[in-house]
C-alpha positions in Angstrom: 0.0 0.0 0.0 1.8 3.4 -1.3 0.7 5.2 2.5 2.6 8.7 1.2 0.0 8.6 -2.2 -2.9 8.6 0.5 -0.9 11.0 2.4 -1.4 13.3 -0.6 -5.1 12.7 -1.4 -6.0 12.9 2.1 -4.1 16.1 2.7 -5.6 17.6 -0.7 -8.9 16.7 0.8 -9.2 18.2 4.1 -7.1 21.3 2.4 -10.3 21.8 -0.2 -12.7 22.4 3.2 -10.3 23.3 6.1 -11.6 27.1 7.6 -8.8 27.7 8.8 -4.6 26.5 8.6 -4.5 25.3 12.0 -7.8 23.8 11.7 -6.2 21.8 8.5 -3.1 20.5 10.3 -5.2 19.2 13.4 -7.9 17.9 11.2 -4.6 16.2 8.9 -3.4 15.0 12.3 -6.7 13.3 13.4 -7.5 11.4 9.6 -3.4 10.2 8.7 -2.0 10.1 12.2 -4.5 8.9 14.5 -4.5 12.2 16.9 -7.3 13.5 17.4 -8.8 16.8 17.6 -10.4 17.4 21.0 -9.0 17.4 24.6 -7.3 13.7 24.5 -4.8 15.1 21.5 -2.1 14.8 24.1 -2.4 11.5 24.8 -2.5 9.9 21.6 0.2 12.5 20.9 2.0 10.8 23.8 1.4 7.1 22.5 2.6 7.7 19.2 -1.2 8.0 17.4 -2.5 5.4 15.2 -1.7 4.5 11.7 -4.5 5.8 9.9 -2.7 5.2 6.3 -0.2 1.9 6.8 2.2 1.3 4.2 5.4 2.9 2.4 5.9 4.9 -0.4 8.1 7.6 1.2 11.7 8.7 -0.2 14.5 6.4 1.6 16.0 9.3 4.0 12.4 9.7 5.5 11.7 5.9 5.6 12.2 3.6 8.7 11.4 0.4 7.2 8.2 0.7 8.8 4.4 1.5 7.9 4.6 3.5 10.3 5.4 7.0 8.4 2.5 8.9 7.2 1.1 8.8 11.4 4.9 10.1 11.9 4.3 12.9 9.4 0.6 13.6 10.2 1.0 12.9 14.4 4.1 16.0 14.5 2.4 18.3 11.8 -1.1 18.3 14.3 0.9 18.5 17.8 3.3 21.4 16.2 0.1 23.2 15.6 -1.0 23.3 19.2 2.9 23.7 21.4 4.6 24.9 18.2 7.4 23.5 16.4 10.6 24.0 18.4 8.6 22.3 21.6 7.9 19.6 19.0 11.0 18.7 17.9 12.5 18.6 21.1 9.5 16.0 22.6 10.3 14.1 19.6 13.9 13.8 19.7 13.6 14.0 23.7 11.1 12.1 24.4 9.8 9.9 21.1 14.3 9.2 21.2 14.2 10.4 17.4 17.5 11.2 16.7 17.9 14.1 14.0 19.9 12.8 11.8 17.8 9.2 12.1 14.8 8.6 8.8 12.4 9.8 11.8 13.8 12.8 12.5 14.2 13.9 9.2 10.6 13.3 8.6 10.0 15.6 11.7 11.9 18.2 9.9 10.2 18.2 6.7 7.0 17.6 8.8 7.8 21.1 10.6 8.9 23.2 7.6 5.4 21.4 6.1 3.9 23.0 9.2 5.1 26.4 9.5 4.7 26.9 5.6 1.5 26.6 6.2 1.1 28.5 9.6 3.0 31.3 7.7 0.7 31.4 4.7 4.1 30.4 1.9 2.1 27.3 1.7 -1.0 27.6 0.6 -3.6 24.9 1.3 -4.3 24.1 -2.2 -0.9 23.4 -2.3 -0.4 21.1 0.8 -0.8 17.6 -1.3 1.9 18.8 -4.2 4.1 19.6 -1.8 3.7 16.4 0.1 4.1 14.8 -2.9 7.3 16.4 -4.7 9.2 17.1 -0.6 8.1 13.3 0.8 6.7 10.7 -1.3 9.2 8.5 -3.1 7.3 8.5 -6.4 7.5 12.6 -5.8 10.9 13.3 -6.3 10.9 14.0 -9.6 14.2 13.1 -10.5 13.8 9.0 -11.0 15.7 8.5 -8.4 13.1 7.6 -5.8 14.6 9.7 -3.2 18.3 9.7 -3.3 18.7 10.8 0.2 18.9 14.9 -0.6 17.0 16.4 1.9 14.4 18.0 0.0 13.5 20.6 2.6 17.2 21.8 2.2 17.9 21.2 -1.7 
């Protein structure tokens, strides 16, 4: 199951109704990452969410092996937009023992920059599932490599 293709189509989905950008990176959270949107966010936060959208499909620096990833993605872009990135990162190295330069915490870095182009309005919503595509997905990067490890946040 390509999980980073539903990643997209999900994402494009919610974007097309989503009032408001925080309301579409909570409501992204809750469908792809299992966290959901009232006052028990914290503790699904806290137990890793659910995988909504099991399966692969995302470039090979942002993949652990697992099916795991698109909850990864969706799980840190809804719990950066309620304690903010920089408190994000640090649970998730900290506390979820992502190390940075591991395929998880390179996911949360491209989850955040996802996040706060968003928040910041140089990512439109409209936009959200392209960008997932061509920045995360393996068939997305455009260059028939598959993901050749570039960080494509960075490149």
């Amino acid at each position: 199951m390509d999980a980073c293709s539903d990643l997209v189509d999900t994402s494009t989905r919610i974007a097309s109704t989503a009032p408001t950008p925080r309301r579409f990176l909570i409501d992204l959270g809750a469908e792809a990452g299992g966290v959901r949107r009232g006052p028990f966010w914290a503790l699904d936060a806290a137990t890793g969410g659910s995988n909504r959208l099991s399966g692969r499909g995302f470039r090979r620096h942002l993949d652990d092996g697992t099916n795991g990833q698109a909850r990864h993605f969706a799980g840190i872009v809804a719990v950066s937009a309620r304690i903010g990135p920089r408190l994000t990162r640090w649970l998730s190295i900290h506390v979820g023992r992502d190390a940075p330069d591991s395929a998880d915490g390179r996911l949360t870095d491209v989850a955040l920059a996802f996040a706060r182009g968003i928040r910041s309005g140089d990512l439109a919503l409209g936009d959200t599932g392209e960008w997932i595509r061509s920045h995360v997905c393996a068939a997305g990067a455009g260059d028939g490599t598959g993901g050749d490890g570039r960080d494509p946040v960075k490149s």
